[in-house]
DRENFIBA-428502 format. One line per field, with one value per residue (C-alpha): residue number from 1; y, x negated, z negated. Coordinates in Angstrom, 3 decimals, always signed. Layout:
BEGIN
pos: NUM, ...
north: Y, ...
east: X, ...
up: Z, ...
//
This chain:
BEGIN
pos: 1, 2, 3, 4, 5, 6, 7, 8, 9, 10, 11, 12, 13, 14, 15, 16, 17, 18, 19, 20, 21, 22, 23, 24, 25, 26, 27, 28, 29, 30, 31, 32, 33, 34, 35, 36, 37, 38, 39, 40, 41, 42, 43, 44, 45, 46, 47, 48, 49, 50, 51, 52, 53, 54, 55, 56, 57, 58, 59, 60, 61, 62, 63, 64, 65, 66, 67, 68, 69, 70, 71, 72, 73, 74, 75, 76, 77, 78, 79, 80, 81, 82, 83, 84, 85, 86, 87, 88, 89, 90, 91, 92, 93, 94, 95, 96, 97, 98, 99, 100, 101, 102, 103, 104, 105, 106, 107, 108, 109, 110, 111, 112, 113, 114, 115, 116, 117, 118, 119, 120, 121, 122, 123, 124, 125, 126, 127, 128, 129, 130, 131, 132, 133, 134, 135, 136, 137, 138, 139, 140, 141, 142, 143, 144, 145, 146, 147, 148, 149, 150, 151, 152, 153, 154, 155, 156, 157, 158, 159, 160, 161, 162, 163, 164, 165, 166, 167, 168, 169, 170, 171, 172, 173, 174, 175, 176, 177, 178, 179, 180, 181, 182, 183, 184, 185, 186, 187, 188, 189, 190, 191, 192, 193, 194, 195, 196, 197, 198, 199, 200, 201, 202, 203, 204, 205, 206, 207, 208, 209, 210, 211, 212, 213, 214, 215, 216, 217, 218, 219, 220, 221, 222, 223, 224, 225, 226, 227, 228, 229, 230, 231, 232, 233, 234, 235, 236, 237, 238, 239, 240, 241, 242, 243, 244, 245, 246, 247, 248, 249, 250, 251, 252, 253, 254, 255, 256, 257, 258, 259, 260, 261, 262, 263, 264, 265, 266, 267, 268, 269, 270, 271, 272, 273, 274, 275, 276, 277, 278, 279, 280, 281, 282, 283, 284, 285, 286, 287, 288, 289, 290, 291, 292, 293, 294, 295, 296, 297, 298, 299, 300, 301, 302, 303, 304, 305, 306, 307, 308, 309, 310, 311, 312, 313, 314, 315, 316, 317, 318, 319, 320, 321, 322, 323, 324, 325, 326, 327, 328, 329, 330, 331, 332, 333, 334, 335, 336, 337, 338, 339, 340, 341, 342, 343, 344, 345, 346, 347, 348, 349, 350, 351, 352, 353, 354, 355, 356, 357, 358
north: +97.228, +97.362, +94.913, +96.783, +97.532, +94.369, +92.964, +90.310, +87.697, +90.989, +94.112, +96.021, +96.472, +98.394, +97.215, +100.461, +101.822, +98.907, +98.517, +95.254, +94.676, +91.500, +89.382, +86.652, +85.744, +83.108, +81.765, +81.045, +77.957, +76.350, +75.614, +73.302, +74.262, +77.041, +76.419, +75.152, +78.842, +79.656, +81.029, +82.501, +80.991, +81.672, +79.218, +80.864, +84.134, +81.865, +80.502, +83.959, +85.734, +83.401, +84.059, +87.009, +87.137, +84.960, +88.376, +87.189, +90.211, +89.408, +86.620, +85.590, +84.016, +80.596, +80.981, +82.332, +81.621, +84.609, +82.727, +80.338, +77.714, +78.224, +76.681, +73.967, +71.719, +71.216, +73.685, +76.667, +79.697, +82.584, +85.921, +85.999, +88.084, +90.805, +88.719, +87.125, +90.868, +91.203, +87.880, +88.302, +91.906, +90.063, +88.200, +91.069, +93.111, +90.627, +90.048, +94.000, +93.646, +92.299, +94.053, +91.936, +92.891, +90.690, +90.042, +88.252, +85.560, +85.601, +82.524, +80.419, +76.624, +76.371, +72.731, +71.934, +70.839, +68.640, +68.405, +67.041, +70.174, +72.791, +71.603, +71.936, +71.150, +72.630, +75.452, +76.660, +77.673, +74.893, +71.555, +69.353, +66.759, +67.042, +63.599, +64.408, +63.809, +62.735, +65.785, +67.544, +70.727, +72.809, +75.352, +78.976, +81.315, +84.604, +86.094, +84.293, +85.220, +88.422, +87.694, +86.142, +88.910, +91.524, +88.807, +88.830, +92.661, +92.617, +90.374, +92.773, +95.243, +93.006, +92.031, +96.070, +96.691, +93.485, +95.522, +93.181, +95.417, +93.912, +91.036, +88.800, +86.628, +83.624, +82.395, +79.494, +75.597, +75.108, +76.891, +79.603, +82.028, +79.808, +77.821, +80.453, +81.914, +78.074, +76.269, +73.057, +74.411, +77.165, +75.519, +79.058, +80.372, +83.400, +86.981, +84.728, +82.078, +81.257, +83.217, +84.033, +87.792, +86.307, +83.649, +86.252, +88.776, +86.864, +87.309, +91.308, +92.098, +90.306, +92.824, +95.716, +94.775, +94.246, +97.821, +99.355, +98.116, +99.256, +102.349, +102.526, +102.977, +99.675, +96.491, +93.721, +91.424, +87.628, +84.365, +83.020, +79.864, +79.749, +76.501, +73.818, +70.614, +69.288, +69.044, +71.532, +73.423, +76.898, +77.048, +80.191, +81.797, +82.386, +83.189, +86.080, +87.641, +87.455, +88.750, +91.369, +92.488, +92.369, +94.782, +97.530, +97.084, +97.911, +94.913, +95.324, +92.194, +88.697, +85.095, +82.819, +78.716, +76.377, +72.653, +72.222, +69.106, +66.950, +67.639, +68.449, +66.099, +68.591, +71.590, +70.394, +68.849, +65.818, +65.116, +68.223, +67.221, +70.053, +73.619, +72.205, +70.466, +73.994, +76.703, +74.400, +77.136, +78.710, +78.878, +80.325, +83.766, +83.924, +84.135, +86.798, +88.772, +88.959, +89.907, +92.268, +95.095, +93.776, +92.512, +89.232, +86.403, +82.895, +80.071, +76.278, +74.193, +77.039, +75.859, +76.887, +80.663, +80.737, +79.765, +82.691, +85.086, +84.331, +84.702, +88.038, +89.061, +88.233, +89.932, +86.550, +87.632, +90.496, +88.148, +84.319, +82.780, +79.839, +77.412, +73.730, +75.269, +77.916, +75.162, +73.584, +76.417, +79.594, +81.512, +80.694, +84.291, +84.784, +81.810, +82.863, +86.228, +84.586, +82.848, +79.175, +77.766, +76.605, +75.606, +71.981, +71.034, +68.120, +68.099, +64.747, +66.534, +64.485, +68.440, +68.072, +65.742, +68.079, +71.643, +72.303, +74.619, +77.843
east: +7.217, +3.753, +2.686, +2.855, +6.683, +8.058, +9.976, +8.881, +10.867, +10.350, +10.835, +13.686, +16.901, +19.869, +23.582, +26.359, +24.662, +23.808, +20.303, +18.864, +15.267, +14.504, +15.848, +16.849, +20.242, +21.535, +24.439, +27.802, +27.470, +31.044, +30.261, +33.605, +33.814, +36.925, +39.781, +43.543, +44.480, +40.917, +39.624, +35.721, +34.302, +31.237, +29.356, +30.087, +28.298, +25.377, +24.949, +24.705, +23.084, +20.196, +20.714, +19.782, +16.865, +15.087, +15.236, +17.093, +18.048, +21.862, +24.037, +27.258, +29.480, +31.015, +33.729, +36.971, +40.548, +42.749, +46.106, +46.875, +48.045, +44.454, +42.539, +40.193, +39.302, +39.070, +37.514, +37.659, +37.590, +40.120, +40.374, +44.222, +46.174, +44.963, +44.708, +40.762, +39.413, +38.277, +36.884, +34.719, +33.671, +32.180, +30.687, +29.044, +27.923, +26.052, +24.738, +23.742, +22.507, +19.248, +19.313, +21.041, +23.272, +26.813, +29.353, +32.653, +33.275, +37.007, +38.568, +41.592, +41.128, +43.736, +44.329, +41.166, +42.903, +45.464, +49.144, +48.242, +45.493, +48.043, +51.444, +52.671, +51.733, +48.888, +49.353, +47.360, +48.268, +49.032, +50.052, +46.414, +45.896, +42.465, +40.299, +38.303, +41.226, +44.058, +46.170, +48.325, +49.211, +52.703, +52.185, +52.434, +55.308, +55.101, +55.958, +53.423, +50.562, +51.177, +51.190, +48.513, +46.502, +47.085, +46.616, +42.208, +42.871, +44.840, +41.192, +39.107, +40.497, +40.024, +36.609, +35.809, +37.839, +35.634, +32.411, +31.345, +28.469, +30.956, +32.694, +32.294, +35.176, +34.604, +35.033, +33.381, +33.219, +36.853, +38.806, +41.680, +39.951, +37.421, +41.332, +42.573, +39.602, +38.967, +40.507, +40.396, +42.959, +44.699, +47.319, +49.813, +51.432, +52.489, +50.728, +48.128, +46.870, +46.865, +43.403, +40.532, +41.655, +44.902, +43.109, +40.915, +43.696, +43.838, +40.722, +40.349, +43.360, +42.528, +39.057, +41.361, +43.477, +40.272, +38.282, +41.927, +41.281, +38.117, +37.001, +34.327, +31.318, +31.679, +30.445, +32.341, +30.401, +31.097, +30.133, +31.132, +30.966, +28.659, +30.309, +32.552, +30.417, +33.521, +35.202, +37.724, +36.702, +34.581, +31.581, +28.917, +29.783, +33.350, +31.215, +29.540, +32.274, +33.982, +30.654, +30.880, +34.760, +34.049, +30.859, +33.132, +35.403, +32.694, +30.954, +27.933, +26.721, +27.515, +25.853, +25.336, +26.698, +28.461, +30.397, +33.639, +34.627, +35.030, +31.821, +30.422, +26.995, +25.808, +26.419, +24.213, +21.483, +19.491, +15.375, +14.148, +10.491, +8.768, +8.897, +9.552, +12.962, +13.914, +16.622, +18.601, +21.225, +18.078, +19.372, +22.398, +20.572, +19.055, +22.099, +23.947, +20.661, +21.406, +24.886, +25.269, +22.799, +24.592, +22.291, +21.913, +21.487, +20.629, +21.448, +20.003, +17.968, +15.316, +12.527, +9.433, +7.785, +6.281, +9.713, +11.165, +8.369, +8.296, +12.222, +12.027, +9.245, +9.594, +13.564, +15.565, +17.794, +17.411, +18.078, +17.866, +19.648, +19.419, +21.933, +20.953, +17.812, +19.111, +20.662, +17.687, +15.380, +17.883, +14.558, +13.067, +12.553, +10.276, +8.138, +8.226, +6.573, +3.901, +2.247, +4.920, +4.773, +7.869, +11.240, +11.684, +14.844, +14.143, +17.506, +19.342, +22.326, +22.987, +23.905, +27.101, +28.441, +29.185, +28.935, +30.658, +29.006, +31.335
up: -225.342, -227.227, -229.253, -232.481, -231.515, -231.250, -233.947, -236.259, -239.449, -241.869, -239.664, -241.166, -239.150, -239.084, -238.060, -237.864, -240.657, -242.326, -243.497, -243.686, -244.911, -242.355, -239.532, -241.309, -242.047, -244.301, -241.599, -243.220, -245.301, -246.592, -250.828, -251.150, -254.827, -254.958, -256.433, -254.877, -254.026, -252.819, -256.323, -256.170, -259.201, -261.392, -259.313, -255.979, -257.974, -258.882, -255.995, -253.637, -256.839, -256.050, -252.084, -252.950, -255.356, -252.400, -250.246, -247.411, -245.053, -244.655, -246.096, -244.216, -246.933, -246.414, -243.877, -246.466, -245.116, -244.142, -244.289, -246.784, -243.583, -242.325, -244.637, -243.166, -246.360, -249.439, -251.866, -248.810, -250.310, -249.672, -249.076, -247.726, -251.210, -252.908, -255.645, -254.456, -254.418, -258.141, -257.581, -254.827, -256.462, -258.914, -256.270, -254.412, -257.147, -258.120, -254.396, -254.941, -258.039, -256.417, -253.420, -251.039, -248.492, -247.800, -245.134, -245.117, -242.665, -241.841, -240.551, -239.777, -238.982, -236.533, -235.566, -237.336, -240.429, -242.463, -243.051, -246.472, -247.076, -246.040, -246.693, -243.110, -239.626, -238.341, -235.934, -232.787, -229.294, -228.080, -229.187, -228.194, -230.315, -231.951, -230.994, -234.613, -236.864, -234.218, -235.423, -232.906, -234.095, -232.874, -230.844, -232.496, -231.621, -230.805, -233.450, -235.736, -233.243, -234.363, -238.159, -237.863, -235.962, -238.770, -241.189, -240.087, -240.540, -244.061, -245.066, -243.884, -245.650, -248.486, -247.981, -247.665, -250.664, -252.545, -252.058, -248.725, -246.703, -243.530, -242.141, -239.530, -237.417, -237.097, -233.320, -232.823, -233.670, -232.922, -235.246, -234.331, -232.682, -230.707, -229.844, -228.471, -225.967, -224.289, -221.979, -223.697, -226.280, -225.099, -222.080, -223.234, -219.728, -221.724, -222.633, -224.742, -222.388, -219.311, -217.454, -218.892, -219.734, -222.079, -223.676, -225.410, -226.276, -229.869, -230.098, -229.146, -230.755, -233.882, -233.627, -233.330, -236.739, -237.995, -236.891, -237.910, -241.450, -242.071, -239.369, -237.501, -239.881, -240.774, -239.651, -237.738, -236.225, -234.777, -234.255, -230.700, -229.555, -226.162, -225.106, -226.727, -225.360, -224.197, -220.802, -219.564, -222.361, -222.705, -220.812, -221.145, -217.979, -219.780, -223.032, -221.715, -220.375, -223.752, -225.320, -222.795, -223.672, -227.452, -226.440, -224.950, -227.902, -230.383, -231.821, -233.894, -233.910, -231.906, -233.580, -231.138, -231.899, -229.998, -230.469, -232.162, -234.536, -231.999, -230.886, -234.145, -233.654, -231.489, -233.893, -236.976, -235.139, -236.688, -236.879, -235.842, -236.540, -233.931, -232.487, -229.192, -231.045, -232.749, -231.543, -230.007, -228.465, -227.499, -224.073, -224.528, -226.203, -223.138, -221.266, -223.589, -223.544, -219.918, -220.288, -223.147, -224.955, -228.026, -231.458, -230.817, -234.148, -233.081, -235.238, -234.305, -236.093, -236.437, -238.777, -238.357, -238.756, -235.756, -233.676, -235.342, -234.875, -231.197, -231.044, -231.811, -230.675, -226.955, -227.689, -226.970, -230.196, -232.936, -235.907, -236.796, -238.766, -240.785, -242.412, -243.995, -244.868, -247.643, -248.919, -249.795, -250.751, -251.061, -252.505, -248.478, -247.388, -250.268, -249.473, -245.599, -247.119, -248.705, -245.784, -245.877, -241.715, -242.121, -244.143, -246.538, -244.787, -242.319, -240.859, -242.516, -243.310, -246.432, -247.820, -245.431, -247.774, -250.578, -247.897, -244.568, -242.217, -241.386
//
């Protein structure tokens, strides 16, 4: 590739039709500030109104429950009744209003919440107690496997029908999905578990609902966990031959992460003071570039211009993106434009008190 061809932070990009005008991506940011049924408010439409006067290519919204026994805390928003569409409408036309382009995260927390949050015991597939909040959820039947599979479809169709530009599932960090495809979660013996091939049937079938919903002009994208950081649990060998299923099922676009919440120290990194500290999962693009022809968006404690410049330039992933940062200075593609080396945010995650990460 010549020099002038390679990609840099503001080279337009296009995703199944999608045009983008740069590589960077605001990762999905939890706002804990919806209301008890998962209401979008006016300051959910302020807050990705502004997302989107910065100039940021694509903004994954804060990871929205798709079942109302899925939500993972407090002020989650949802997008699980028909009832959330005119409120996230709002929401995107005012993301378009300025230009930006928006996708839907779709996610259900699995074990990774409360009895008290949800009204019931948490459900995954299979009872492990979770270390992070000693919770040990009931193992799902059949029968609700399959609810909930055409339950991520049913929100897509939502998001699509809310005026979202796409969606993306959300299969890392622990929750349902990223359950079902490890090890460390998934002890099933039955059609869902088991070998590596059943523990990610959730997870394809739950992309079928999904494509189903919304056709094939559309985008669906994911975030996949690369590894759990746990023993016994997935490591990115098994990763990339997920990645690698999900690419002959028609992906557009796979975000690279990795940790769960009982390994969640290693998700949101602390003092990230130099380059050579940056992109943490780093690695683990290098691995799926390997494996799959797939676009690629790394997310990791990437800071600096020049980091993300020489991500995409030497083709290690086709989009960074950026959480803790927006949160800081949502206006940051703007000042990247005019010359800034690098973001405000110094890592302290004192913004985790009032925002999950999704």
């Amino acid at each position: 590739m010549s020099e002038s061809s390679r990609p840099s932070l503001f080279t337009p990009a296009v995703l199944n039709g999608l045009q983008v005008q740069n590589r960077l991506v605001r990762s999905a940011t939890g706002e804990g500030m919806a209301g008890p049924e998962g209401e979008v408010n006016d300051g959910h439409v302020r807050l990705y109104e502004a997302l989107a006067k910065g100039g940021v290519g694509l903004i994954i919204s804060g990871h929205t429950f798709v079942k109302a026994n899925g939500k993972a805390s407090k002020g989650m928003t949802g997008i699980h009744k028909d009832e959330r569409i005119p409120e996230w409408r709002k929401l995107t036309e005012a993301v378009h209003a300025h230009g930006g382009k928006i996708v839907a995260q779709l996610n259900h927390a699995g074990r990774q919440t409360a009895t008290e949050l949800i009204g019931e015991t948490p459900l995954a597939p299979s009872a492990v107690l979770n270390k992070a909040n000693n919770v040990t959820p009931r193992e799902a039947t059949e029968p609700e496997i399959v609810e909930l599979v055409k339950c991520y479809g049913d929100a897509a169709r939502r998001a699509k029908a809310a005026g979202f530009d796409g969606v993306q599932l959300h299969a890392a960090h622990g929750y349902l999905i990223s359950q079902f495809i490890s090890p460390y979660t998934n002890k099933r013996g039955d059609a869902w578990g088991g070998s590596p091939e059943r523990r990610m049937r959730f997870l394809l079938e739950a992309y079928k609902s999904v494509r189903q919903q919304v056709g094939v002009g559309y985008p669906v994208m994911i975030k996949l966990n690369a590894e759990d950081f746990i023993e016994g649990g997935l490591t990115v060998d098994m990763s990339c031959q997920i990645a690698q299923a999900l690419e002959r099922a028609g992906i557009d676009a796979i975000e690279i992460s990795a940790g769960m919440l009982e390994t969640a120290s290693k998700i949101v990194r602390t003092n990230i003071h130099s380059p050579e500290q940056e992109a943490y999962f780093l690695p683990y693009a290098e691995r799926f570039r390997r494996a799959v022809r797939v676009p690629l968006m790394l997310v990791g404690g990437i800071r600096s211009r020049a980091v993300m410049d020489r991500i995409l330039s030497e083709g290690q992933a086709d989009f960074v993106s950026l959480c803790r940062p927006f949160i800081r200075e949502p206006h940051l593609a703007l000042l990247l434009k005019a010359g800034a080396p690098k973001v405000e945010c110094i890592s302290c995650n004192q913004c985790s008190s009032s925002r999950r990460q999704g």
